[in-house]
C-alpha positions in Angstrom: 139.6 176.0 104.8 140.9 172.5 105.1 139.4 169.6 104.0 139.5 165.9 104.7 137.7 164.0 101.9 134.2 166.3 101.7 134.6 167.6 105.1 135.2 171.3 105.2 136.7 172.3 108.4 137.6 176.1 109.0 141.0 177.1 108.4 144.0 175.8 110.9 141.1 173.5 112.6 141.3 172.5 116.3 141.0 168.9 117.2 140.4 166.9 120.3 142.6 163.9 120.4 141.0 160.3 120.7 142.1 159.5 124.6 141.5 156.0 126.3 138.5 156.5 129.0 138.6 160.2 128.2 137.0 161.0 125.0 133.6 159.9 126.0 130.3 161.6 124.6 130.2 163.8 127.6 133.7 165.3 127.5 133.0 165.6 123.8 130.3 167.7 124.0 132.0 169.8 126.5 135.0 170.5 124.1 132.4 170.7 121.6 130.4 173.5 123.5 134.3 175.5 123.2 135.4 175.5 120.0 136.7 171.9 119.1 136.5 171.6 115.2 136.9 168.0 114.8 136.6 165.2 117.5 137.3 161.6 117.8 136.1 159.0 120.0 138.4 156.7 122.2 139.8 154.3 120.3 137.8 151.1 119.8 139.4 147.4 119.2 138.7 146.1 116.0 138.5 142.4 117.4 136.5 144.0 120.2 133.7 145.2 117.3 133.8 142.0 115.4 133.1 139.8 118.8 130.1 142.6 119.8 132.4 143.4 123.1 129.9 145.4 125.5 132.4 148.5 125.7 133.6 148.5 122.3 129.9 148.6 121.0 128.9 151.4 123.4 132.1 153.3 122.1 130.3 153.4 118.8 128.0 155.8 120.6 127.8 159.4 118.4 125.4 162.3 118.6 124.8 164.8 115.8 125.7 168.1 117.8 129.4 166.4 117.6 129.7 166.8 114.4 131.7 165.9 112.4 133.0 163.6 114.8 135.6 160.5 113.9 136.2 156.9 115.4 138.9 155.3 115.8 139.9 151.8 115.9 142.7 150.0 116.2 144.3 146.1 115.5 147.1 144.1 114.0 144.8 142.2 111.3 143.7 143.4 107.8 141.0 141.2 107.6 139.4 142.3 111.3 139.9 145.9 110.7 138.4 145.8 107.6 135.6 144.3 109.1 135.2 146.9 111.8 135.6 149.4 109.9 132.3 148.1 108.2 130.8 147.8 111.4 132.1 151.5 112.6 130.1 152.7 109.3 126.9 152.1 110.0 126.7 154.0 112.8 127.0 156.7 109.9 130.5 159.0 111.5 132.3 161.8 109.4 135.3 159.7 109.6 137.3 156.4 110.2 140.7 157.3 111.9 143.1 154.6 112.6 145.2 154.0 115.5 148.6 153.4 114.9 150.1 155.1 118.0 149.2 154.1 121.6 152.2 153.3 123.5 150.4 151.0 126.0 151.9 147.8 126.5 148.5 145.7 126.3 148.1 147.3 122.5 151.3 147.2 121.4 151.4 143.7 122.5 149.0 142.7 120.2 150.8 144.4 117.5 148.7 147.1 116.9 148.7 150.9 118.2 152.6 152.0 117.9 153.8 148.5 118.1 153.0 149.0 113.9 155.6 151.2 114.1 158.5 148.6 113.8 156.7 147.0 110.6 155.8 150.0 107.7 154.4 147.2 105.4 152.0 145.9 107.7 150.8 149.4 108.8 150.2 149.9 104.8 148.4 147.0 104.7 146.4 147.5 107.5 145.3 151.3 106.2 145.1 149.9 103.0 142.1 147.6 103.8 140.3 150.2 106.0 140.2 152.3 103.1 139.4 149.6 100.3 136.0 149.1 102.7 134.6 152.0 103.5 133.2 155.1 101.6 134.0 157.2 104.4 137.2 159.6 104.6 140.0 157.7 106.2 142.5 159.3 108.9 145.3 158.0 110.8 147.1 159.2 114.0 150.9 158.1 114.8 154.0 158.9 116.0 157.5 159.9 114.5 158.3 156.4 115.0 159.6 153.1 117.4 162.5 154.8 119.1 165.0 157.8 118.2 167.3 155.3 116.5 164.2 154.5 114.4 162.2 157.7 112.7 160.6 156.6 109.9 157.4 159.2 109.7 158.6 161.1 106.7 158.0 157.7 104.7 155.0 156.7 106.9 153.4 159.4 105.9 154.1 159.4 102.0 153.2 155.5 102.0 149.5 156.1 103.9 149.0 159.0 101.4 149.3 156.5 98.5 146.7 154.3 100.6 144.2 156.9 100.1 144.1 158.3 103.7 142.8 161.7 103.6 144.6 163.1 106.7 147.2 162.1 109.2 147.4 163.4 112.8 151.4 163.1 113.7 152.1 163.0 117.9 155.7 164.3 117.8 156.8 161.5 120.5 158.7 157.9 119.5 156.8 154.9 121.1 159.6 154.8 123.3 159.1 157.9 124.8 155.4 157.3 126.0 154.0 160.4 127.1 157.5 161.6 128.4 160.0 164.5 127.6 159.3 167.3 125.5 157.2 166.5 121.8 159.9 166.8 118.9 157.8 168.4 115.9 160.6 169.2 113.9 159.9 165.7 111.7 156.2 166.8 111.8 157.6 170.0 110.0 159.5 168.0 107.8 156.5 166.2 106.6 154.6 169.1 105.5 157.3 170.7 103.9 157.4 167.6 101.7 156.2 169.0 98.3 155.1 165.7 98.1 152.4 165.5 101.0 149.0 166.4 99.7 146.8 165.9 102.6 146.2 167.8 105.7 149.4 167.5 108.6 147.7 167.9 112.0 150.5 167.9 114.7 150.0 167.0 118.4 152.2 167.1 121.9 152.4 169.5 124.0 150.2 172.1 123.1 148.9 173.5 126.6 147.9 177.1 125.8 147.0 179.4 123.5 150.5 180.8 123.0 152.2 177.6 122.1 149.4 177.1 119.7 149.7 179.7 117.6 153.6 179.2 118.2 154.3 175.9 116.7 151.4 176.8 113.9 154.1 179.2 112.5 156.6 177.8 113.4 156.1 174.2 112.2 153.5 175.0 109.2 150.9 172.5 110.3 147.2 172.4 108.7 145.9 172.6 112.8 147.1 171.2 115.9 145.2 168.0 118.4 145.0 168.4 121.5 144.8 165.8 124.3 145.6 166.1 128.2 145.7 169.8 128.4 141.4 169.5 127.5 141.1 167.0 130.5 139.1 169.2 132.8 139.9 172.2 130.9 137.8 172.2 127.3 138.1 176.0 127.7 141.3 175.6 125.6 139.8 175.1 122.3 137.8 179.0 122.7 140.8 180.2 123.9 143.2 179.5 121.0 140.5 180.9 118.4 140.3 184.0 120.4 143.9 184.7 120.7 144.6 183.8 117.0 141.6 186.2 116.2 143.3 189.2 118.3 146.5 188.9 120.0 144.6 189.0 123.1 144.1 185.9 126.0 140.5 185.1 127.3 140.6 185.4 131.2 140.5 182.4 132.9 136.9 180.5 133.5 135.0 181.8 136.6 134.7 179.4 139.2 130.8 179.8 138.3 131.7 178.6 134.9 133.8 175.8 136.4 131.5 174.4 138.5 128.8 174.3 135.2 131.2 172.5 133.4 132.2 170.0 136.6 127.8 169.5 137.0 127.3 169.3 133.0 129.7 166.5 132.7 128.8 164.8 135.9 125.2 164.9 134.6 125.8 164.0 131.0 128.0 161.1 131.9 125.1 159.5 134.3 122.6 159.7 131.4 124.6 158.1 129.0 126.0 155.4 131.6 124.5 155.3 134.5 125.1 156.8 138.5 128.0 154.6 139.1 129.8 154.2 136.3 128.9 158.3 135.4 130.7 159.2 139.1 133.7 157.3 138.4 134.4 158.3 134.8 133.9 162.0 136.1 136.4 162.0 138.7 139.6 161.9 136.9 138.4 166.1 135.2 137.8 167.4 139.1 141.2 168.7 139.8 141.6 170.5 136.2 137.8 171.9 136.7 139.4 173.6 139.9 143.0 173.8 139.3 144.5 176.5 140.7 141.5 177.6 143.0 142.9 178.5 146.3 142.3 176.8 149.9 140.1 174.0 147.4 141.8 171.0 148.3 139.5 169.8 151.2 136.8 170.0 148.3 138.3 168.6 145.8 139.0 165.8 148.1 135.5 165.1 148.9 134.6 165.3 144.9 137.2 162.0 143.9 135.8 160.0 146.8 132.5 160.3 147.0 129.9 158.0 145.0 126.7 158.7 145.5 124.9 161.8 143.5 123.2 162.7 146.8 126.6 163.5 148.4 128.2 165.2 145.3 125.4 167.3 144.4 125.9 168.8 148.5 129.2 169.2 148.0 128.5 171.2 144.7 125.8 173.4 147.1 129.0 173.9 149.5 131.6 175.0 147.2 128.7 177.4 145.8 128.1 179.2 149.5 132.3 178.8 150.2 133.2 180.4 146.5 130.7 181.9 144.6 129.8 186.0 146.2 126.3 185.9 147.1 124.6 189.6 145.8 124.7 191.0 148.8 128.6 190.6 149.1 129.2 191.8 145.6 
């Protein structure tokens, strides 16, 4: 079992990563549907919460079934993100996770996300007045550092654990490296290894399959791993792991059937919660996962990105039923 504050979470725990106009509540509950363990919202701006920003508030958006489910904000200012934080708890989450490690120039900016990175006193001053006011448990997600010249997570993480954090999520990227070239989680090994290092390590890049999960948990000794772009389309991945850590043995792949209930589900859950429009658009990025690697779909999945009306999607659902699915008669 591993445990963040009172949070008991089964043992080597599976975690959906907090991901910018991905982590909504209706991808959530898909991932939570297949096996994610613990899931965090996208990440919400602190001066966003304070000013009542329309999409920062409807990011505080949470449903039981999600449990326990984190959010995550993110700023350069103690005395704002000490304040959101605040905010963030009365919507009653399991956790509050901090961001300090999106790459994204408009965060980074602002000197918050990675840009922290380059300033290990602020970043502990920042934590350190999340955790002084709120009750709840207190997480942070990161990277190994600014650049490779520049590594500093081994005493990131022993600096945060003195803060009171009660888990920290390590991507094994530099800010430099944005979402390129291969995840380095030799550091992320190093920081668990540290006899020092009480709280759970969760490590994150690159894991893409069941294999390499299971891989880099031996390997590297991690607590569990996160998971970000390979759920996008896909939240299969989180059943799949468990299973093959359970016996050895892969899961075959979804059924188109199965696909097509997860591509409907999301499309559906995403209009209740926001509306046709914006529910169309937000689904469209998760088509080509759904049906990745289906053949002679293209023409489909064409059809599925562009179109924006529910009358027109839910007809082209109807005609990759008749085109893919055997009918009882054929079977």
């Amino acid at each position: 079992m591993v445990k963040i504050g009172n949070i008991e979470l089964p043992d080597f725990p599976l975690l959906l990563a907090p991901m910018e106009d991905v982590s909504d509540p209706p991808f959530r509950r898909l991932c939570k549907m297949h096996g994610a363990d613990l899931m965090y919202t996208e990440f919400i701006s602190s001066e966003g919460l304070i000013r009542d920003a329309i999409k920062s508030r409807q990011k505080l958006d949470i449903f039981d079934y999600e449990r326990p489910i984190g959010i995550q904000i993110f700023g350069g200012d103690e005395e704002a993100m000490a304040m959101s934080a605040k905010i963030v708890e009365t919507v009653q989450p399991d956790i509050v996770d901090i961001n300090f490690g999106c790459p994204v120039k408009k965060v980074v900016c602002k000197g918050a996300g990675a840009g922290v990175l380059k300033d290990i006193d602020l970043m502990v001053r920042l934590t350190k007045s999340v955790v002084e006011s709120t009750h709840l448990p207190v997480t942070v997600k990161t990277r190994l550092g600014w650049d490779s010249d520049s590594i500093n997570i081994y005493e990131v993480a022993e600096r945060l654990q003195e803060t009171g954090i009660k888990a920290l999520s390590i991507h094994g990227r530099t800010r430099t490296q944005m979402y390129k070239g291969q995840a380095n989680w030799e550091p992320i090994a190093k920081v668990k290894a540290n006899p020092n290092i009480e709280i759970p390590i969760f490590g994150n890049g690159d894991i893409d399959s069941p294999q390499k999960a299971i891989e880099y948990k031996e390997k590297y000794g991690v607590d569990g791993v996160m998971i970000g772009r390979a759920a996008i389309g896909y939240p299969w991945i989180f059943e799949q792991i468990k299973h093959y850590r359970e016996t050895g043995e892969l899961l075959p792949e979804p059924t188109i059937v199965e696909r097509m209930e997860a591509a409907k589900n999301h499309l559906n859950w995403a209009i209740d919660w926001k509306g046709e429009r914006t529910g169309i658009l937000e689904t469209r990025m998760h088509y080509t996962n759904y049906f990745k690697g289906i053949p002679n779909f293209k023409p489909y999945r064409t059809k599925l990105v562009i179109q924006d009306n529910l009358v027109d999607l839910m007809q082209t659902f109807e005609e990759i039923e008749k085109e893919f699915i055997p009918t009882l008669e054929e079977i």
